[in-house]
C-alpha positions as CSV (number, residue, x, y, z in Angstrom):
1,X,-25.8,-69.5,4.3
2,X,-28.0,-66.3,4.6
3,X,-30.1,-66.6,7.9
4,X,-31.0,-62.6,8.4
5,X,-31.6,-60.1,6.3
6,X,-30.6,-56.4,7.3
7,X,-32.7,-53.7,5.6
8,X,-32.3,-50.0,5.6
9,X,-35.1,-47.9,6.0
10,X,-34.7,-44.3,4.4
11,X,-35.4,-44.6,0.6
12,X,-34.8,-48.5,0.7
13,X,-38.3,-49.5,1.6
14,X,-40.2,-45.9,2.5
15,X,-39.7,-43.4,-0.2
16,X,-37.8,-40.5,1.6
17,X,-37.0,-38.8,-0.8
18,X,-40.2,-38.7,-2.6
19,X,-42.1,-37.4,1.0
20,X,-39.6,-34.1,1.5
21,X,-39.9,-33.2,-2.2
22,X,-43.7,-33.2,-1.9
23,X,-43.7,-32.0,1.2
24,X,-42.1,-28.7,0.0
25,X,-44.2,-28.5,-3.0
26,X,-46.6,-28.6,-0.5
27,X,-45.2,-25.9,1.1
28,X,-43.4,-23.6,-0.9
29,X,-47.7,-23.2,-3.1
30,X,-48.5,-21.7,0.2
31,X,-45.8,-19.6,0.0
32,X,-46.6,-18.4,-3.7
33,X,-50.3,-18.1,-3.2
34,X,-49.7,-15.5,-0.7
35,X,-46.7,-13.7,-2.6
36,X,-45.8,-13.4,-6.3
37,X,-42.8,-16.0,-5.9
38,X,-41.8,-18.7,-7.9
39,X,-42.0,-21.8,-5.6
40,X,-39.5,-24.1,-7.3
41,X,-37.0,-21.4,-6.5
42,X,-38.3,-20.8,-3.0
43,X,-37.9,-24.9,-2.3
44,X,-33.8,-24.6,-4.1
45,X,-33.2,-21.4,-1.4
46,X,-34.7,-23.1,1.6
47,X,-32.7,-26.5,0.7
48,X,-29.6,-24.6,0.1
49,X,-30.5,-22.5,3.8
50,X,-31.1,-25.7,5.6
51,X,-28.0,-26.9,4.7
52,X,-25.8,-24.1,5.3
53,X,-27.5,-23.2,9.1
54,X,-27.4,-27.4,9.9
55,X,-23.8,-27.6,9.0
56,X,-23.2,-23.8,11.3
57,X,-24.4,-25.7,14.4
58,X,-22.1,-27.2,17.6
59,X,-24.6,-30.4,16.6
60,X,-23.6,-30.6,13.5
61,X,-20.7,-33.8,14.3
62,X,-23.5,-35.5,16.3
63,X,-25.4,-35.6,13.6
64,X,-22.9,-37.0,10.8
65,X,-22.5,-39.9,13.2
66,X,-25.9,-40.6,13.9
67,X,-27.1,-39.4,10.4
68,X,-29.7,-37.0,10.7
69,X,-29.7,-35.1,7.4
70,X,-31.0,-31.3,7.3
71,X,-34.0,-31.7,6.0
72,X,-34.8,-34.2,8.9
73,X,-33.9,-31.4,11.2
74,X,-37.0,-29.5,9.8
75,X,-39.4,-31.9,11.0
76,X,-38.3,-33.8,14.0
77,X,-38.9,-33.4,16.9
78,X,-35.8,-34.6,19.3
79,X,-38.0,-36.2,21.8
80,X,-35.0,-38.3,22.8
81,X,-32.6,-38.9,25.3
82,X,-29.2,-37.3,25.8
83,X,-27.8,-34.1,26.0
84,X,-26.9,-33.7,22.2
85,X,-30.6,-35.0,21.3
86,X,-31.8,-32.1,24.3
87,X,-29.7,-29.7,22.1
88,X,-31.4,-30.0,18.7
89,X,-34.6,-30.2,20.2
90,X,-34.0,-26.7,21.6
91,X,-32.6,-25.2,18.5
92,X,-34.7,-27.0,15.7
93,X,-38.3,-24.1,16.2
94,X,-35.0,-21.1,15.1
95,X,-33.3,-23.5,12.9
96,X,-37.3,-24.1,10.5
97,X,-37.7,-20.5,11.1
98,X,-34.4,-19.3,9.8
99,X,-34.0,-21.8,7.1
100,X,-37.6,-20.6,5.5
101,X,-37.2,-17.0,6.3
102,X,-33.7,-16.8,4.8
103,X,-35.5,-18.2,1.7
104,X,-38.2,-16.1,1.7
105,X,-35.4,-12.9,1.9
106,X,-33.4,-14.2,-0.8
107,X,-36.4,-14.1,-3.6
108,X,-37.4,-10.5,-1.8
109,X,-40.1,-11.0,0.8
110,X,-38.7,-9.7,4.4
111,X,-41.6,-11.7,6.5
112,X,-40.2,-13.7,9.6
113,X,-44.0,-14.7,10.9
114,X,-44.7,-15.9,7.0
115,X,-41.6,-17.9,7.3
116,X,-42.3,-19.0,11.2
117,X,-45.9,-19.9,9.2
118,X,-44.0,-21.7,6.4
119,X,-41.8,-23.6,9.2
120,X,-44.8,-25.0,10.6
121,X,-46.3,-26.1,8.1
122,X,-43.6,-27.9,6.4
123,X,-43.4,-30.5,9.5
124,X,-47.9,-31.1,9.0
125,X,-47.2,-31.7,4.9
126,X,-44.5,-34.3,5.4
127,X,-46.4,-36.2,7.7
128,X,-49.3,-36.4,5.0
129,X,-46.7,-37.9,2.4
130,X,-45.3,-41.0,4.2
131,X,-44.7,-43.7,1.1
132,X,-43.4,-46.8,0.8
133,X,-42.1,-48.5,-2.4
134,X,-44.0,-50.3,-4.4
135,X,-42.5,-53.2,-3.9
136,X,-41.3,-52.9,-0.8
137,X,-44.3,-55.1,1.3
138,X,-43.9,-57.8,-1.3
139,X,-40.6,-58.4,-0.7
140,X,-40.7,-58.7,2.8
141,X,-44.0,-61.3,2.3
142,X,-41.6,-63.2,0.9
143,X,-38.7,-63.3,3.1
144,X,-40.8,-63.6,6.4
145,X,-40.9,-66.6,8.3
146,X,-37.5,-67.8,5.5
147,X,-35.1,-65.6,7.4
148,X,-35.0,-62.8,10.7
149,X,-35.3,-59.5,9.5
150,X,-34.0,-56.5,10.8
151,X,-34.3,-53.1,10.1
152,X,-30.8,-50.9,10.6
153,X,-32.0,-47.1,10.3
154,X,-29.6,-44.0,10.8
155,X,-31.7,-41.1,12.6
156,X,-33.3,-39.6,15.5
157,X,-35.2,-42.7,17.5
158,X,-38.4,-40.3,17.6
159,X,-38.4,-39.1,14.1
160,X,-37.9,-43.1,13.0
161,X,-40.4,-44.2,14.8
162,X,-42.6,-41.3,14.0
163,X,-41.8,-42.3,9.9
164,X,-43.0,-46.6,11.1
165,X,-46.0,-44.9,12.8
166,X,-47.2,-43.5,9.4
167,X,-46.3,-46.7,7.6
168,X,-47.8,-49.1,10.7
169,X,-47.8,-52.1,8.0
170,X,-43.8,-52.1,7.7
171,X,-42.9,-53.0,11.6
172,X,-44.7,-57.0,12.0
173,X,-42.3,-57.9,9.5
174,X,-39.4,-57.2,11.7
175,X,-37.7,-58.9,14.8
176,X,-35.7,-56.0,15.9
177,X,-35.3,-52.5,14.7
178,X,-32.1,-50.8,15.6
179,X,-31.9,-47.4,15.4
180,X,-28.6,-45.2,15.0
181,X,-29.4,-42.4,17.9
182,X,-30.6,-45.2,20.3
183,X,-27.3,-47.3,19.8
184,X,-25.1,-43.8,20.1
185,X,-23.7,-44.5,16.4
186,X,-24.3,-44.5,13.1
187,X,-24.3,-46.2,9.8
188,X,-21.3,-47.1,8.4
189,X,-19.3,-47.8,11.7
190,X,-19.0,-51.0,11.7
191,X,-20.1,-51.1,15.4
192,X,-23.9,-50.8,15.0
193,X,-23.6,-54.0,12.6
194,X,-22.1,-55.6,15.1
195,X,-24.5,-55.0,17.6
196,X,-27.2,-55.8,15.1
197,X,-25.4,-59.5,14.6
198,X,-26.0,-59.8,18.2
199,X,-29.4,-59.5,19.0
200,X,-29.7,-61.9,16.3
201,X,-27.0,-64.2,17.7
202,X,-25.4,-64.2,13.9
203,X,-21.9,-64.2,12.2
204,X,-21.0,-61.9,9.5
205,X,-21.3,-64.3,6.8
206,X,-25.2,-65.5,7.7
207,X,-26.2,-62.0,7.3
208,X,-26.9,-59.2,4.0
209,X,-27.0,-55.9,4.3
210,X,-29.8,-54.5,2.0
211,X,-29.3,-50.4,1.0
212,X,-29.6,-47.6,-1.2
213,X,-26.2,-45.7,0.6
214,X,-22.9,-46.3,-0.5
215,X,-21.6,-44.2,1.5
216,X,-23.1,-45.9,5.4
217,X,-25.5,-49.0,4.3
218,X,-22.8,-50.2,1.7
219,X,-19.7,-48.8,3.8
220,X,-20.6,-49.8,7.1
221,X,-21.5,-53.7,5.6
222,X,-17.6,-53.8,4.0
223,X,-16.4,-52.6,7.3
224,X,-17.9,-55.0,9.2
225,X,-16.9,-58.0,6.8
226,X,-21.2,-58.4,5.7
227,X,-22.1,-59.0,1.9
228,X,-24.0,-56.5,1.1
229,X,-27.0,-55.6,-1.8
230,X,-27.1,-51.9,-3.4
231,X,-30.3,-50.6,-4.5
232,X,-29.9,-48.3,-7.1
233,X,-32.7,-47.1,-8.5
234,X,-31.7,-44.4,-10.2
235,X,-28.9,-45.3,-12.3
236,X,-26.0,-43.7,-9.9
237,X,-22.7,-44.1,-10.3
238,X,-20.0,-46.0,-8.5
239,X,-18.2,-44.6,-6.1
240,X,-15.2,-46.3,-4.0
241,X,-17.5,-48.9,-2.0
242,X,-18.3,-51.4,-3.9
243,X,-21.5,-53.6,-3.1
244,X,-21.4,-57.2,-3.4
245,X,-24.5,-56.8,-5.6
246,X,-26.3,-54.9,-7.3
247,X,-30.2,-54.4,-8.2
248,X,-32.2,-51.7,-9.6
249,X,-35.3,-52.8,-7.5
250,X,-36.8,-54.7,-4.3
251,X,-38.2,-57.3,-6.6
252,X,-34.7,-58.8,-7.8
253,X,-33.8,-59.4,-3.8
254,X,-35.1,-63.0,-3.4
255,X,-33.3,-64.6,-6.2
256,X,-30.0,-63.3,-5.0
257,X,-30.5,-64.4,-1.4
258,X,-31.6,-67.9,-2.0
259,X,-28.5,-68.4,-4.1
260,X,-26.5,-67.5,-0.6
C-alpha cells in the first residue's frame, strides 16, 4: 500500500524548462536590439558555451552528482555550504560572463561589458518566469491529507529554494523537502531515497517516486527497489530505465496511486 508520494521538482511540477527558454528570449532581444544579431542564434551559441565552459571546470564531477545543470550555473547563486558549493560561487560572475561573451564573439560582436550586461540580466529574467504546471496544484489538492508528500529535488539548496520562493504556493503541501546538495548526493543514487524513506519512517514498497528523468528520478527509484511513475510529456522515447508507469500528465496520477 502507497502511504508517501515522492515528487520531483524540475519540470515535474514547476515548468523548468519553459522559464530558461523564456528567460533567454528574454535575453538574447536585449542583445539584438542593441546589435544587428539574430537572437535565436545568439540563445543556440550561449547554450552550446555554457555547456562547453561548465563541463571545463574542476566542479564539473560535483555537479553531475548533485545535478546542477549549466544553465542553473547561470543563475544561482551558491550561497551554500561546503567547499565545492564556495567554489562555484566564486567562479559562476566569469563563468555568465564568458558563456555570453563567447556567444556574442561567435555571431561577430567583440563586447565583454555587453556580455557582462547580458550575464546579468539573464539571472533578473529567469526569476520573472517561475511556472508551474497546470496541473500541478490540483494534483497535490488531491493527494494531501491521503498520503505524506515529499519533494526529492537535485540542485544547489539556495537556487531550490530560491525556485519555491517564486512558486510560495507549492511548499504547504509538503512534509519534507530534500534537497540533493544539502544531503551531499544526488538523484539517482539510491542513497538520497533512502534517506528520504527515513524521515518518513517508510519501506520501499509504501512509497512512488513521481518524475520526468529517466535517467535520476526513474533510475535512482529502480535502484533503490521504489515503483516509480514517468511523466512524459512530450512523447520521448525509452531508454534502458524502465518506469513502472507511465503518464503523459499530472492529472492521470491519482487513479494509478489508489490502485497501489
Amino acid at each position: 500500500m502507497v502511504k508517501a508520494v515522492f515528487f520531483d521538482l524540475d519540470d515535474t511540477l514547476l515548468w523548468d524548462e519553459k522559464s530558461v527558454k523564456d528567460a533567454f528570449e528574454k535575453t538574447c532581444e536585449l542583445a539584438s536590439e542593441k546589435y544587428d544579431i539574430n537572437p535565436n542564434e545568439l540563445e543556440a551559441k550561449v547554450r552550446e558555451h555554457a555547456r562547453e565552459i561548465y563541463a571545463s571546470y574542476d566542479t564539473y564531477d560535483f555537479t553531475q552528482m548533485i545535478g546542477i545543470n549549466p544553465f542553473e550555473g547561470l543563475w544561482a547563486n551558491f550561497l551554500d555550504e561546503g567547499e565545492e558549493f564556495g567554489k562555484l560561487k566564486e567562479i559562476a560572475p566569469d563563468y555568465r560572463k564568458d558563456a555570453w561573451t563567447r556567444g556574442l564573439i561567435d555571431l561577430g560582436i567583440d563586447d565583454p561589458a555587453f556580455g557582462l550586461e547580458l550575464a546579468e540580466a539573464f539571472p533578473r529574467e529567469r526569476k520573472k518566469t517561475a511556472l508551474l504546471f497546470d496541473d500541478a496544484i490540483q494534483v497535490l489538492e488531491e493527494l494531501k491529507g491521503n498520503y505524506q508528500l515529499l519533494l526529492l529535488t537535485n540542485g544547489s539548496p539556495d537556487l531550490q529554494h530560491t525556485k519555491l520562493d517564486l512558486t510560495p504556493e507549492l511548499v504547504p503541501y509538503f512534509d519534507h523537502i530534500v534537497i540533493s546538495g544539502g544531503f551531499g548526493k544526488g538523484k539517482p543514487d539510491p542513497s538520497i531515497f533512502e534517506h528520504a524513506m527515513e524521515l518518513l519512517s517508510l519501506k520501499n514498497n509504501e512509497v512512488i517516486m513521481v518524475g520526468d528523468n529517466l535517467n535520476t528520478d526513474i533510475l535512482g527509484a529502480e535502484r533503490a527497489g521504489i515503483r516509480s511513475v514517468w511523466i512524459n510529456r512530450h512523447e520521448k522515447a525509452h531508454g534502458k530505465t524502465i518506469p513502472t508507469y507511465e503518464i503523459s500528465g499530472l492529472d492521470e496520477l491519482l487513479p494509478i496511486i489508489e490502485k497501489l
